[in-house]
GUDOSE-304814 format. One record per atom (N, C-alpha, C, O): residue in one letter; atom name; x, y, z. Coordinates in nm, 2 decimals, m for minus. Last residue first. Layout:
! residues N
 resn name     c1     c2     c3
    A   CA      X      Y      Z
...
! end
This chain:
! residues 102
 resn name     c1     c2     c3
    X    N   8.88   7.25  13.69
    X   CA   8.79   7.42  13.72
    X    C   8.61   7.34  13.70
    X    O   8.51   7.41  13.71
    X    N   9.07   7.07  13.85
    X   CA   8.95   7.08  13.77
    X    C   8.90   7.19  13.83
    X    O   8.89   7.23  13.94
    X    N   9.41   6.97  13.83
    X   CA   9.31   7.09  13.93
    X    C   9.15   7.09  13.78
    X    O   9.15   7.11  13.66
    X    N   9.58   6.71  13.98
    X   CA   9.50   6.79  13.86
    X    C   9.41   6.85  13.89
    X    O   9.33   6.82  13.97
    X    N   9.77   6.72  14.17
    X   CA   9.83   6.67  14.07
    X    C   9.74   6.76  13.90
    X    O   9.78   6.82  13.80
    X    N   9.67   6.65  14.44
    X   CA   9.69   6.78  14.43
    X    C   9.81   6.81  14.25
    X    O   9.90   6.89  14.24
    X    N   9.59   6.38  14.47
    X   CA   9.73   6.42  14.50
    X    C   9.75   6.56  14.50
    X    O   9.84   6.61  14.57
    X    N   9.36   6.41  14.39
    X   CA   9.32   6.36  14.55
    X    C   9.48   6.49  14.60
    X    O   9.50   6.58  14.67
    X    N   9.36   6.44  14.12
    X   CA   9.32   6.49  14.18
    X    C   9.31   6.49  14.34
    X    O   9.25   6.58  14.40
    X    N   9.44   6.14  14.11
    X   CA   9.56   6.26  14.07
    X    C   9.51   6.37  14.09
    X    O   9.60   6.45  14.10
    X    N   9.30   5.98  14.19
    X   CA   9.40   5.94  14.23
    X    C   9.47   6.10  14.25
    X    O   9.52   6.15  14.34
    X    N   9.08   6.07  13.96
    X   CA   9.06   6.07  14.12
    X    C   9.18   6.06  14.23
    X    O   9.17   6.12  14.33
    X    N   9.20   5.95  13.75
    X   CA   9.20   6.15  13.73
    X    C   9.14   6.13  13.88
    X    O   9.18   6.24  13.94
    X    N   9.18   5.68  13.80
    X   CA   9.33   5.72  13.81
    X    C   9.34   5.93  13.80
    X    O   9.44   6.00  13.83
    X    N   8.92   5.67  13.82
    X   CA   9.02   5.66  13.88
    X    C   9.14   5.65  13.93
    X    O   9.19   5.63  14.04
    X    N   8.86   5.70  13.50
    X   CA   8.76   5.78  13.64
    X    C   8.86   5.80  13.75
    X    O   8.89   5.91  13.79
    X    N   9.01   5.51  13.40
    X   CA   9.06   5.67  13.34
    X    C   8.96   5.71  13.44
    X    O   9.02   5.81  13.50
    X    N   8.89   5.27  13.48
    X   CA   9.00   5.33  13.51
    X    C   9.08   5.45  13.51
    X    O   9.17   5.48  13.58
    X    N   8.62   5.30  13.45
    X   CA   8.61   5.30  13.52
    X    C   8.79   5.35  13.55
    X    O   8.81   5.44  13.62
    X    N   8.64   5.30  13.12
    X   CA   8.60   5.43  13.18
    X    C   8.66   5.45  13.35
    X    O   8.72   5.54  13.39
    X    N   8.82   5.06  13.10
    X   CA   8.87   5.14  13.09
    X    C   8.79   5.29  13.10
    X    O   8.85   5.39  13.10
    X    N   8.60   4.85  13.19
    X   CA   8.72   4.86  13.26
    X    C   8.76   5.00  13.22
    X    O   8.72   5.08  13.30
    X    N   8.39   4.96  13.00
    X   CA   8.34   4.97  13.13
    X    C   8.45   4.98  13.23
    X    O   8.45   5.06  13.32
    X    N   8.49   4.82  12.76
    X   CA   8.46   4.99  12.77
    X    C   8.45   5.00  12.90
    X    O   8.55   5.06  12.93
    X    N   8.47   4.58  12.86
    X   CA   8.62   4.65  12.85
    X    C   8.56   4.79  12.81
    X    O   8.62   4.87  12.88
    X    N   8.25   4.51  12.85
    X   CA   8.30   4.48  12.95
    X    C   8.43   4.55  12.96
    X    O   8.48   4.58  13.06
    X    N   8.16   4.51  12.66
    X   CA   8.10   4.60  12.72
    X    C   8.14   4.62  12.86
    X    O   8.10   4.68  12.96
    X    N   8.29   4.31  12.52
    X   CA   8.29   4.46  12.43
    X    C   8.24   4.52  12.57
    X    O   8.30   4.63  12.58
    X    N   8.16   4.08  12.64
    X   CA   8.32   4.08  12.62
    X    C   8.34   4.28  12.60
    X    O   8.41   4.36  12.67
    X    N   7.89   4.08  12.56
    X   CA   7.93   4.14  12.71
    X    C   8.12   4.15  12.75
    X    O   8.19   4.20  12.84
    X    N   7.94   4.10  12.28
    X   CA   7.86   4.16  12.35
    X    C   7.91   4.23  12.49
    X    O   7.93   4.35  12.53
    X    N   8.01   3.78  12.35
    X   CA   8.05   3.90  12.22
    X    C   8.07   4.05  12.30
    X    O   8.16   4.10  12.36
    X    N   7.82   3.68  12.47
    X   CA   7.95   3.68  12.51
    X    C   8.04   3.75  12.47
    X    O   8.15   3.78  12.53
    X    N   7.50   3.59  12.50
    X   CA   7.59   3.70  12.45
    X    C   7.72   3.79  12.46
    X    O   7.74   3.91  12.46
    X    N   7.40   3.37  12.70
    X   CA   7.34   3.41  12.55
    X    C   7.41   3.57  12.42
    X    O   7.38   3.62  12.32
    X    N   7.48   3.50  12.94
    X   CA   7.51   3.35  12.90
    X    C   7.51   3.36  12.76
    X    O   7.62   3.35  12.70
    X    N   7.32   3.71  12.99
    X   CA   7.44   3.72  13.03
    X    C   7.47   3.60  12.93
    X    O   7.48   3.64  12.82
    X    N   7.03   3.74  13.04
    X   CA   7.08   3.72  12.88
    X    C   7.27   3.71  12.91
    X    O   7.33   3.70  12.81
    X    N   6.77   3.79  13.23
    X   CA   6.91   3.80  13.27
    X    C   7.01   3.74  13.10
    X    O   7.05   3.64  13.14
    X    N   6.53   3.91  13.29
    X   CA   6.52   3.82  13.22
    X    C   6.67   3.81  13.14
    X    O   6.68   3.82  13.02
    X    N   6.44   4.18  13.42
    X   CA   6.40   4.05  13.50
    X    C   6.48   3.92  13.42
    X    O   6.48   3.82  13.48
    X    N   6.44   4.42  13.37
    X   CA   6.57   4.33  13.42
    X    C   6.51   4.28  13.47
    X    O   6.49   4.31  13.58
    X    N   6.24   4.59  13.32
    X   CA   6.23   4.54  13.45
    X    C   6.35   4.47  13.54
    X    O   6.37   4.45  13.66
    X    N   6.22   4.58  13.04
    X   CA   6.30   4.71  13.11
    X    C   6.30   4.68  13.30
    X    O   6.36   4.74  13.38
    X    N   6.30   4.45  12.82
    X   CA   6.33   4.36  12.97
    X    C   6.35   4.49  13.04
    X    O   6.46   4.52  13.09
    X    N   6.34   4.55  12.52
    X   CA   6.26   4.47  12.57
    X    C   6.25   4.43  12.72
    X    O   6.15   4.36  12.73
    X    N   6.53   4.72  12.60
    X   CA   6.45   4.74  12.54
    X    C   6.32   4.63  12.51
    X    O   6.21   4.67  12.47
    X    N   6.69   4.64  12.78
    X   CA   6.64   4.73  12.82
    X    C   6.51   4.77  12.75
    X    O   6.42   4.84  12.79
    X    N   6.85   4.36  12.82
    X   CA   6.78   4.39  12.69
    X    C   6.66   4.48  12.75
    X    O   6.55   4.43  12.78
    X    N   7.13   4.30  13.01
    X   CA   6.96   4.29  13.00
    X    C   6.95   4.36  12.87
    X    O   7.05   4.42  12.81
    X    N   7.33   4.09  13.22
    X   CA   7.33   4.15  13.07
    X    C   7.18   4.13  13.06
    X    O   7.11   4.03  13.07
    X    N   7.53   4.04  13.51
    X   CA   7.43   4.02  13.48
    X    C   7.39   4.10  13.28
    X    O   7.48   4.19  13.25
    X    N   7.77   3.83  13.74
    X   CA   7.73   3.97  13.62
    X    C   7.61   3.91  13.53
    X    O   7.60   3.79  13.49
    X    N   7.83   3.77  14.03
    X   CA   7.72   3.76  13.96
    X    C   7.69   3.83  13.87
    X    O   7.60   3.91  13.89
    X    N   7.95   3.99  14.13
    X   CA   8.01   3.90  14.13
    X    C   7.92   3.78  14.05
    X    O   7.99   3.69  14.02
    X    N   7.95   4.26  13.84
    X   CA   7.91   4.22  13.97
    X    C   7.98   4.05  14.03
    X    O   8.05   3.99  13.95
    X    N   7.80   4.48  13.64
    X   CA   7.97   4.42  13.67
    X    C   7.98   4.35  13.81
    X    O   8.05   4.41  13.89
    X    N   7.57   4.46  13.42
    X   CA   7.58   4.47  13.55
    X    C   7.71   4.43  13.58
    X    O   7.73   4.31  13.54
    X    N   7.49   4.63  13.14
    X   CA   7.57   4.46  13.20
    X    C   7.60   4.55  13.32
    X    O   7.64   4.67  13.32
    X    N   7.24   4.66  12.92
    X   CA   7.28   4.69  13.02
    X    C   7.39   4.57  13.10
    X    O   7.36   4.46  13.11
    X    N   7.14   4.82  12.58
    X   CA   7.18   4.71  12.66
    X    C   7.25   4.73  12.81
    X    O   7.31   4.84  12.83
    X    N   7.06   5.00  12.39
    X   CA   6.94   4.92  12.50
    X    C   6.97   4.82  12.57
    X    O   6.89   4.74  12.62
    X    N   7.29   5.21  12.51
    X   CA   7.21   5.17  12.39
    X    C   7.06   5.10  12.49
    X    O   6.99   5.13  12.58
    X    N   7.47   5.10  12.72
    X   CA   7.51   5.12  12.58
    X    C   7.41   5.11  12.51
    X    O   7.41   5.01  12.45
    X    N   7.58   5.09  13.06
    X   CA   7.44   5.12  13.02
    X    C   7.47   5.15  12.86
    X    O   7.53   5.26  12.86
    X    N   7.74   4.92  13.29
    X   CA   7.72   5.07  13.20
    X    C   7.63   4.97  13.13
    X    O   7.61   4.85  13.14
    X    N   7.79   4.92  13.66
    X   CA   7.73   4.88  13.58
    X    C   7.73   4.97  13.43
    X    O   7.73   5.10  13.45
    X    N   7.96   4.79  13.96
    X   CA   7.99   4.90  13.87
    X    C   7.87   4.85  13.75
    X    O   7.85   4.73  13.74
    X    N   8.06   4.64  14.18
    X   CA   7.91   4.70  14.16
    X    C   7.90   4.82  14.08
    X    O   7.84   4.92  14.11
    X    N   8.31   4.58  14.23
    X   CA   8.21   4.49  14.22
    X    C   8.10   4.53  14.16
    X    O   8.04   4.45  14.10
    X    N   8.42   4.82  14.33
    X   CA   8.44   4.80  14.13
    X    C   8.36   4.69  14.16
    X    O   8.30   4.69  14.05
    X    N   8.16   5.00  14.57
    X   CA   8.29   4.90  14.51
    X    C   8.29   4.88  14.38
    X    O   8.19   4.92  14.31
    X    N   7.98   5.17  14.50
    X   CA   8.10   5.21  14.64
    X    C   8.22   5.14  14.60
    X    O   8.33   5.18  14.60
    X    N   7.92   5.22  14.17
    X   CA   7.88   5.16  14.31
    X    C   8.02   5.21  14.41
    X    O   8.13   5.27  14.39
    X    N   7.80   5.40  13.88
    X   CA   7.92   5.37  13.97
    X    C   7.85   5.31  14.11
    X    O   7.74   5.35  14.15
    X    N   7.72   5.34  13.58
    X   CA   7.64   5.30  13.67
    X    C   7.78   5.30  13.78
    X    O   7.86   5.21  13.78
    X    N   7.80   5.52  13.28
    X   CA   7.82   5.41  13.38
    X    C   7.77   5.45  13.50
    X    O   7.77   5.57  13.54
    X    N   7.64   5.52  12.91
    X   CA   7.65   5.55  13.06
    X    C   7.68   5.45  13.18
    X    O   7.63   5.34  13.20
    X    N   7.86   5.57  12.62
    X   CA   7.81   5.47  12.69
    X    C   7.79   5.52  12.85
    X    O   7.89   5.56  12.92
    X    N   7.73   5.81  12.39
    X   CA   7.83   5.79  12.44
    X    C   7.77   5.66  12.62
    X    O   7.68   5.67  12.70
    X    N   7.66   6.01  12.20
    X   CA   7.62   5.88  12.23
    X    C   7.71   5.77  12.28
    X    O   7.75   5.67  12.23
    X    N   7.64   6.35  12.22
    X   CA   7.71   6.22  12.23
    X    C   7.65   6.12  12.26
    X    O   7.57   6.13  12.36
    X    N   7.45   6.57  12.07
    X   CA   7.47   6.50  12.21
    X    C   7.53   6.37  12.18
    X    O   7.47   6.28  12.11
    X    N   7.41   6.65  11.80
    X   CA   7.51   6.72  11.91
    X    C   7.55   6.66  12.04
    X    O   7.65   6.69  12.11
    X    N   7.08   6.61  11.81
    X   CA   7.25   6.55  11.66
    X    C   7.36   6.54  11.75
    X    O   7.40   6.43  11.78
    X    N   6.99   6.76  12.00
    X   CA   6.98   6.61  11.98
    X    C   7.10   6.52  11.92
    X    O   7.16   6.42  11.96
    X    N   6.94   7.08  12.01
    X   CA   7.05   7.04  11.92
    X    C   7.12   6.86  11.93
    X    O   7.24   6.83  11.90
    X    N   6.79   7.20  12.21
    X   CA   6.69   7.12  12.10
    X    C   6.81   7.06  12.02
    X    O   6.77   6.98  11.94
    X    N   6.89   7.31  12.45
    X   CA   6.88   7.37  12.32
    X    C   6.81   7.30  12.22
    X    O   6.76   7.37  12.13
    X    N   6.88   7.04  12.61
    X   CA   6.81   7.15  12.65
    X    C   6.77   7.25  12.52
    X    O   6.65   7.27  12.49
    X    N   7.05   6.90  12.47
    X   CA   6.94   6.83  12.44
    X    C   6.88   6.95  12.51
    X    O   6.79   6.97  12.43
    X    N   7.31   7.02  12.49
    X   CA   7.27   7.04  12.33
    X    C   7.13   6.93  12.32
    X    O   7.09   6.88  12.21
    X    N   7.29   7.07  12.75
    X   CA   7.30   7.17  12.68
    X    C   7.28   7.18  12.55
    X    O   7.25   7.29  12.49
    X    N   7.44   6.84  12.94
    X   CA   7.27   6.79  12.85
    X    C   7.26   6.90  12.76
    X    O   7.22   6.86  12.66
    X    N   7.76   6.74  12.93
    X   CA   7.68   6.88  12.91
    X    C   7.56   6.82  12.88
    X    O   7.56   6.73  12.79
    X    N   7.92   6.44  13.10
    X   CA   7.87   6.55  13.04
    X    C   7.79   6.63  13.00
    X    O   7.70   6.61  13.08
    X    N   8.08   6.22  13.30
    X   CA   8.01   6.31  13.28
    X    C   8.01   6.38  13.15
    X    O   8.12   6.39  13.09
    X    N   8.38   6.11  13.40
    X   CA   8.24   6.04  13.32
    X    C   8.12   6.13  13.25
    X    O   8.07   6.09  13.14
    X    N   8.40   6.34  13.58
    X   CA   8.52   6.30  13.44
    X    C   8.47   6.20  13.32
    X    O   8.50   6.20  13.20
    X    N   8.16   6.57  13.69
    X   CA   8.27   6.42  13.72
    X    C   8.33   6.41  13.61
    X    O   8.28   6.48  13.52
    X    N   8.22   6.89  13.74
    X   CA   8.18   6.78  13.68
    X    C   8.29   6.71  13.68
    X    O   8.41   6.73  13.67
    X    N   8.23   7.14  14.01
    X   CA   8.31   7.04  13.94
    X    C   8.23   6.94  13.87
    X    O   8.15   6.88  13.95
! end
């Protein structure tokens, strides 16, 4: 079974790069406290302390930008609710015996 977040590497295995979605990656923790997604070269940590890095320059996360980009972390903040919710509500409905994933 692949997770519902998830997808094929198949068209970066094949050499077909164009083909692979660019599509934002989420960071899951045990709790929604500790949820993080990953868009590009940017990273926002969902935490009780949330944090926003510049991956591309700050691959260490050391040099925290949360404050300095509210735009940004507003936008990356609501992709992140709504992955996190469509994850868990097809979890909910799978649990129920509701959605059968081949």
């Amino acid at each position: 079974m692949i997770a519902p977040d998830s997808r094929s590497l198949m068209p970066l295995i094949l050499n077909y790069p164009n083909k692979f979605p660019n599509v934002p990656i989420v960071h899951h923790g045990i709790k929604r406290a500790s949820h993080a997604i990953r868009s590009g070269k940017w990273k926002l940590i969902d935490s009780p302390i949330p944090q926003l890095f510049n991956l591309q320059t700050d691959l260490e996360e050391k040099n925290d930008i949360y404050q300095k980009h509210q735009p940004l972390v507003h936008n990356l903040k609501r992709k992140l609710d709504e992955i996190v919710k469509n994850v868990e509500n097809r979890e909910k409905l799978t649990d129920f015996g509701r959605l059968k994933i081949c």
